[in-house]
C-alpha positions as CSV (number, residue, x, y, z in Angstrom):
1,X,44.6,54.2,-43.2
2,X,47.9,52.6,-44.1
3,X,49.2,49.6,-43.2
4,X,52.4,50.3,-41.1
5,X,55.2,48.0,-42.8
6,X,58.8,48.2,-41.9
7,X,58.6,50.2,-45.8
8,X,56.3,52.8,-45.3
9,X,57.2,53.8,-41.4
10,X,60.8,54.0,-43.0
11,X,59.8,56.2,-45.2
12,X,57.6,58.6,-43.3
13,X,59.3,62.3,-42.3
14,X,59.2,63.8,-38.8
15,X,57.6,66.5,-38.1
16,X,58.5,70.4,-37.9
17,X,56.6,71.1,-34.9
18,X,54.0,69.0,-32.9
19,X,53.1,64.8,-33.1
20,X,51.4,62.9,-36.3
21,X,49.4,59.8,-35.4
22,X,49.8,57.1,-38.0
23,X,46.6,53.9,-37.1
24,X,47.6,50.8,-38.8
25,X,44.8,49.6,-41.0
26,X,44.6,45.5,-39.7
27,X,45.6,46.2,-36.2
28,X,43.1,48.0,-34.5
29,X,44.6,50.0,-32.1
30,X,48.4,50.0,-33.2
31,X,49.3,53.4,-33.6
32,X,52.3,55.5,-34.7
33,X,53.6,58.8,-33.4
34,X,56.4,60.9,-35.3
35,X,57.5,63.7,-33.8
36,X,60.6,66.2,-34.8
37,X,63.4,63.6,-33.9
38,X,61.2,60.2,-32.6
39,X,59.2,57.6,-34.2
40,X,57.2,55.5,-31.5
41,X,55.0,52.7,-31.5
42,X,51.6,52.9,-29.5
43,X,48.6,50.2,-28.8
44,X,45.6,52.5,-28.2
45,X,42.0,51.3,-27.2
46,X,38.8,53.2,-25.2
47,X,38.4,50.7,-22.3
48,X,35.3,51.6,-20.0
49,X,35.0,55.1,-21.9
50,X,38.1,56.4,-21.7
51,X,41.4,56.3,-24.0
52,X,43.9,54.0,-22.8
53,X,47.4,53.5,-24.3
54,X,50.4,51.5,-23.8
55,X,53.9,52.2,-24.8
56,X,55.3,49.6,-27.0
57,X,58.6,51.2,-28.0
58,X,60.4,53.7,-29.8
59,X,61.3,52.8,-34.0
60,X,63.6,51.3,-35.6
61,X,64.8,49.4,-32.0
62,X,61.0,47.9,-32.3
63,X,60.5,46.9,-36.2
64,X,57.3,46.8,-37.5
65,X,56.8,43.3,-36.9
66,X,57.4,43.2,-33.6
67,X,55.0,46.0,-32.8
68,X,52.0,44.3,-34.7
69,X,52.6,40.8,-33.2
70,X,53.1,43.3,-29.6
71,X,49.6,44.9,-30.4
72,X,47.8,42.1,-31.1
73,X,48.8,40.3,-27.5
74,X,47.8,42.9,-26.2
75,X,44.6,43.4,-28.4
76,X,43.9,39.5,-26.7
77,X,44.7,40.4,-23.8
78,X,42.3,43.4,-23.3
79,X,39.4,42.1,-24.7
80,X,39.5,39.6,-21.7
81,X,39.8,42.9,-19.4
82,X,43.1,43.2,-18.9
83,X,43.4,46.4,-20.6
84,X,40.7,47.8,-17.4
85,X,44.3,47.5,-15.4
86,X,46.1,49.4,-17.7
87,X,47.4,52.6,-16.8
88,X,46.7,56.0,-19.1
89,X,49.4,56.4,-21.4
90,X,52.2,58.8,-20.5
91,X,50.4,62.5,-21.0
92,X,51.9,65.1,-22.9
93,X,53.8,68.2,-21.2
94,X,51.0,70.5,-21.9
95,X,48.8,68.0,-19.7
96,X,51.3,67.4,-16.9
97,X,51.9,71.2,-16.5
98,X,48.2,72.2,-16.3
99,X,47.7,69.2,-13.6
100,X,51.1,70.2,-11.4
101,X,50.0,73.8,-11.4
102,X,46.2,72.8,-10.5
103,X,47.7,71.7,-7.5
104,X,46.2,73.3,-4.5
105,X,48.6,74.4,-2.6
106,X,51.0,75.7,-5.8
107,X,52.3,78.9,-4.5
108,X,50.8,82.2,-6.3
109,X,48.6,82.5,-9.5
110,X,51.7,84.8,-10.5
111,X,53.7,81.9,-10.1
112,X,51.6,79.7,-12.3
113,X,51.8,82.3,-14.7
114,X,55.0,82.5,-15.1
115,X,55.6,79.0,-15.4
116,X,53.1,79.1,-18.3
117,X,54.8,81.6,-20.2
118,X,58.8,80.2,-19.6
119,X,57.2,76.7,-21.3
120,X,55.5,79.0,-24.0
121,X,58.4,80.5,-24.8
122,X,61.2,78.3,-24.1
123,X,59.4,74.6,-24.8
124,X,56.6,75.6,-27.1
125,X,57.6,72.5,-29.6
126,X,57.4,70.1,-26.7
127,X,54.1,71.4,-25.4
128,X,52.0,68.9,-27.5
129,X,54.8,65.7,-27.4
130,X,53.8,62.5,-24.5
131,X,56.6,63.0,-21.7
132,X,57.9,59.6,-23.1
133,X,58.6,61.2,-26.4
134,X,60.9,63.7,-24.4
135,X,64.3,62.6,-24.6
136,X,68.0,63.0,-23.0
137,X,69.1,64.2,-26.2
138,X,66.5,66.6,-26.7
139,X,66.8,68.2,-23.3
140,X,70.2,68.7,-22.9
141,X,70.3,70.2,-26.3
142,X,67.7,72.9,-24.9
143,X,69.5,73.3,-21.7
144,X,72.6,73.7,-24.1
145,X,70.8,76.0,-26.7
146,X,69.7,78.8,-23.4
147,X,73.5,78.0,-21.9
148,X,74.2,82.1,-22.9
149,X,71.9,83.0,-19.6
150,X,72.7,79.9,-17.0
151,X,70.1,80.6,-14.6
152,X,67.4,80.6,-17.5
153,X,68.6,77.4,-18.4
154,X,68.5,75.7,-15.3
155,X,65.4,76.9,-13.9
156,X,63.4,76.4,-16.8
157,X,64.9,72.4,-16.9
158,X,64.3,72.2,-13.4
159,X,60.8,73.5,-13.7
160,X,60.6,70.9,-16.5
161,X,61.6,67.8,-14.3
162,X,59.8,68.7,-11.2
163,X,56.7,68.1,-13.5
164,X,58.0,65.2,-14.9
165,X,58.3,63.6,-11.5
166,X,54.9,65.2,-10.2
167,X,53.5,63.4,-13.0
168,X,55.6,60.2,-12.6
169,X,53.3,59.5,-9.1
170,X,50.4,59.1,-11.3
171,X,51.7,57.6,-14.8
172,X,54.5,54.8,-15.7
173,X,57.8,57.2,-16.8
174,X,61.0,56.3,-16.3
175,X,63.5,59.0,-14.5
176,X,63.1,62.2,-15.8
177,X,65.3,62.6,-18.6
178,X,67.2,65.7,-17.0
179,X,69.3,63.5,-15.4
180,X,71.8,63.4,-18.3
181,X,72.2,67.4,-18.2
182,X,75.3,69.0,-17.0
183,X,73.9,71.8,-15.0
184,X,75.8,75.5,-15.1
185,X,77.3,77.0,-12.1
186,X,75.5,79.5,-10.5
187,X,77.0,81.9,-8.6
188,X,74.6,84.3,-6.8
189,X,75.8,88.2,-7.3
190,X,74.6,89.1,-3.7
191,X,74.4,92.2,-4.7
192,X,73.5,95.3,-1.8
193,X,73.4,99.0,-1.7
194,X,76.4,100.1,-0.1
195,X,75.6,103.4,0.3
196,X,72.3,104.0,0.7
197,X,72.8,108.3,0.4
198,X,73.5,107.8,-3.1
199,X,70.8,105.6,-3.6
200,X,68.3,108.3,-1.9
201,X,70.0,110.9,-4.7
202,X,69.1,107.9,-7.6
203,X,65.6,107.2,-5.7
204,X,64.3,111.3,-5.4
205,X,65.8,111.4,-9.3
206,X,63.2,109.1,-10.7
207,X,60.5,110.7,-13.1
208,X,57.7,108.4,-12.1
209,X,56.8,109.8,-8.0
210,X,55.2,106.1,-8.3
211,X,58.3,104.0,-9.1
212,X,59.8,105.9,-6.1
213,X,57.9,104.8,-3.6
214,X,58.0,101.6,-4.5
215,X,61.7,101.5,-4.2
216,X,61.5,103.0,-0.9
217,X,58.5,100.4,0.0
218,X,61.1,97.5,-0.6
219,X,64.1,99.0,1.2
220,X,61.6,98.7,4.3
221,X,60.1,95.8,3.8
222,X,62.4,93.3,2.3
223,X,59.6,92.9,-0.1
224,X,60.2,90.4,-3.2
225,X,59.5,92.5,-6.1
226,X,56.0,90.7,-7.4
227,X,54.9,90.9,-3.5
228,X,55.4,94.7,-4.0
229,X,53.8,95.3,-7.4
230,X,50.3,93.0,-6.9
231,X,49.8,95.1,-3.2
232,X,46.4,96.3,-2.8
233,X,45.4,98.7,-0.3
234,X,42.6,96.4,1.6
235,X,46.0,94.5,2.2
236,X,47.3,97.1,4.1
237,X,46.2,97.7,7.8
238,X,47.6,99.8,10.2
239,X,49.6,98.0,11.9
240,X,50.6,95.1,9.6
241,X,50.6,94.3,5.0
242,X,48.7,91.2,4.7
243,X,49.9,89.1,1.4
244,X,47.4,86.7,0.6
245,X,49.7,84.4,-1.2
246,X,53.8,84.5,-1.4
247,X,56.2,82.3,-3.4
248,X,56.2,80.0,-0.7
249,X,52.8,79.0,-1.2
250,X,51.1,80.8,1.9
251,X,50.1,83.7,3.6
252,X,52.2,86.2,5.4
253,X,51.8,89.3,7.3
254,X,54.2,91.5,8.3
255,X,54.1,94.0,10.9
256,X,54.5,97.7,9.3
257,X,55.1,101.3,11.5
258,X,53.7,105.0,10.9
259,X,56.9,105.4,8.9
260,X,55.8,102.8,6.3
261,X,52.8,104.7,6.4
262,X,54.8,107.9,5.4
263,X,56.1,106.1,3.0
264,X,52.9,104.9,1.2
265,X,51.2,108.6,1.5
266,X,52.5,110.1,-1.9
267,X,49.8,107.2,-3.9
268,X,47.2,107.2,-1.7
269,X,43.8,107.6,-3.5
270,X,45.8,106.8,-6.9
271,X,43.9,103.5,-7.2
272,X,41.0,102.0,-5.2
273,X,42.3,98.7,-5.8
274,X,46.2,99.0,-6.7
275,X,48.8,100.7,-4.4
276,X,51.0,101.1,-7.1
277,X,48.7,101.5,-9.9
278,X,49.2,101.8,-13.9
279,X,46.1,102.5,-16.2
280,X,48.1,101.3,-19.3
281,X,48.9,97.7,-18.0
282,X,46.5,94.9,-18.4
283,X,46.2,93.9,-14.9
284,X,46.0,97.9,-13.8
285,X,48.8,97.6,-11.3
286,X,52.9,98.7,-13.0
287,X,54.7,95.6,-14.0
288,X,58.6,97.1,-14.9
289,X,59.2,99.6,-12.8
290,X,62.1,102.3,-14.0
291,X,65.2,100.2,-13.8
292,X,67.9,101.6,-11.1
293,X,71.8,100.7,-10.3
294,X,70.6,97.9,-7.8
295,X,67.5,95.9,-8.7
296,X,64.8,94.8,-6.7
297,X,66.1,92.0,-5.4
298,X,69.6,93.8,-4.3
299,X,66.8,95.9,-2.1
300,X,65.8,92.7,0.0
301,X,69.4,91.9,0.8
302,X,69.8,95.4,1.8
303,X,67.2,95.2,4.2
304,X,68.2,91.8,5.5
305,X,71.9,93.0,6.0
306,X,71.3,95.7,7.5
307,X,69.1,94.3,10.2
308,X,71.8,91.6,10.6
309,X,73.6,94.6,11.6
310,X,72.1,96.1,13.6
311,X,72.2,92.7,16.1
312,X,68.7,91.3,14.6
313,X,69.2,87.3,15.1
314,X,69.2,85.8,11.7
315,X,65.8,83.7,12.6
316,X,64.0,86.6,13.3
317,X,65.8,88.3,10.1
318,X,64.0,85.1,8.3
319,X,60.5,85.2,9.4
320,X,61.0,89.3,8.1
321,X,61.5,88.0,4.9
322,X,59.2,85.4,5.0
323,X,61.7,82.5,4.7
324,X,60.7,79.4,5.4
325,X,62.5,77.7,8.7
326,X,65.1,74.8,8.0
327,X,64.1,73.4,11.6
328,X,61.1,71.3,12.4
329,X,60.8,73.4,15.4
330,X,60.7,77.0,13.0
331,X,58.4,75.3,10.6
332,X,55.5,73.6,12.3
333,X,56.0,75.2,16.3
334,X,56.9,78.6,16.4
335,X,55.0,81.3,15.0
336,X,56.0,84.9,16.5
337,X,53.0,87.1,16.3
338,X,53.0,90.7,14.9
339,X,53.9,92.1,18.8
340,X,56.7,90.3,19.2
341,X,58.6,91.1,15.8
342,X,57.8,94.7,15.7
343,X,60.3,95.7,17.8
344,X,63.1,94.2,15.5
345,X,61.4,95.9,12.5
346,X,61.6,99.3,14.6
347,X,65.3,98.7,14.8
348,X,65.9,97.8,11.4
349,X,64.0,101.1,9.8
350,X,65.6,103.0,12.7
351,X,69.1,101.6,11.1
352,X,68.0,102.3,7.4
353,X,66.6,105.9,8.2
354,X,70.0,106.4,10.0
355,X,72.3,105.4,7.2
356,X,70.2,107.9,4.9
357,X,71.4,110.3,6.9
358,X,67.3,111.0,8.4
């Protein structure tokens, strides 16, 4: 081990991907970590078993100097104890992801997963950094760098600072660093099917009799897409879909009629497991169904508009779709049973059948 002097930290290169750890050869403890754009100064010690560091500050603002004679007060100061009331140095982003998503109450194990693969993909180089080594810079230059699909970028950097601050409870960080990005406008297309005879010619034109009735099931559901594609037949009853787990983070069932029934008939005993099965996908169930002129999601808003049509009250519309109430009296008081919302389900497939000209 080197000695870390103001001449030899000068002179050490950052890294292409991931952090180097550079121990000081008299200090026991100080530490080094270069990453792609950051040096930073670290006084590291196992305390009662476990790894304990401190952040003493980022390089050149700190010299060399100043870190050692930093280290070594605190080097004094934990070997009287001190260091047992030291917090766990900030974690890196890999860490704080795996602990937010281990959460119990975290929404879906799809959701988790694809959380896991947006960092993979989009923040692979920061997977392995401390949150501390994460900068304003470097985050608004990512945010910047995905700018050509806006919701991409602001999702993924909101994904990003909700773990920040879920890990912030726990470990000293400052504000997450998001706060210097300039986030896009989103406008949301709203997209429906305005006339749903054409989309019954699109629908029956499909060359996959699967991908069909999947189409059809979200038109009468309202079903996100994910919702529709994990189904499994010991979900569905006869008079209701139970969904184990929705994007919300808990259960929902909604209350189905002989027509939804009709609907599902065509993959019956296609899978024992899957209602819309695939023997080529890894999990066995399809995962990109055959794309159409309105996607999945323009499908929900279909089914939500046309029940506010039909004189369905918009709270009743919401609990449908599975929204979650905006009033303490939706969220934590009422809960309509099955009875009482089939009859607005009956009047939103008797609207939908009549518009397809059934």
């Amino acid at each position: 081990m080197p000695k870390l002097t103001e001449t030899f930290v000068r002179k050490i290169p950052q890294t292409v991907v991931g952090t180097d750890k550079h121990w000081d050869s008299e200090v026991k403890g100080l530490v080094m970590f270069v990453g792609k754009k950051a040096k930073t100064w670290y006084y590291q010690r196992d305390v009662g078993g476990q790894t304990r560091r401190v952040l003493i500050g980022r390089y050149p603002v700190i010299s060399a100097d100043v870190a050692r004679q930093t280290a070594l007060g605190f080097a004094l100061e934990w070997g009287r104890g001190a260091g047992k009331r030291i917090a766990i140095g900030a974690p890196t982003l890999e860490a704080a992801l795996e602990t937010y998503l281990s959460r119990p109450k975290l929404r879906s194990e799809t959701h988790k997963m694809s959380m896991r693969q947006q960092f993979e993909l989009h923040l692979k180089d920061w997977l392995r950094l401390p949150l501390d080594e994460i900068t304003k810079s470097m985050v608004v230059d990512r945010h910047r760098a995905l700018g050509k699909t806006p919701s991409t970028a602001n999702h993924l950097l909101k994904y990003f600072r909700t773990v920040w601050n879920h890990a912030r409870r726990v470990h000293d960080l400052p504000e997450s660093p998001t706060m210097a990005i300039k986030w896009y406008e989103e406008k949301p297309e709203g997209q429906i099917i305005d006339n749903l005879r054409n989309w019954r010619d699109e629908v029956d034109g499909l060359l996959n009799p699967i991908h069909k009735v999947f189409y059809e099931l979200l038109l009468f559901t309202g079903f996100r897409k994910t919702e529709a594609l994990t189904l499994e037949w010991k979900h569905v009853h006869e008079d209701h879909i139970h969904l184990p787990m929705t994007k919300n983070g808990r259960s929902f069932d909604l209350p189905i009629l002989q027509h939804h029934h009709e609907i599902l008939a065509p993959v019956r005993g296609l899978s024992t497991t899957w209602v819309f099965p695939s023997p080529k996908a890894p999990g066995g169930h399809i995962t990109n169904p055959q794309r159409m002129t309105f996607g999945p999601h323009a499908h929900r808003r279909t089914f939500a508009t046309v029940a506010m049509e039909a004189g369905v009250m918009e709270e009743i519309v919401g609990r449908l779709l599975n929204h979650t109430p905006l009033s303490i009296t939706g969220q934590r008081y009422t809960k309509p049973s099955l009875d009482a919302l089939r009859p607005h389900m009956e009047t939103v497939c008797e609207e939908l059948e009549n518009r397809l000209g059934v």
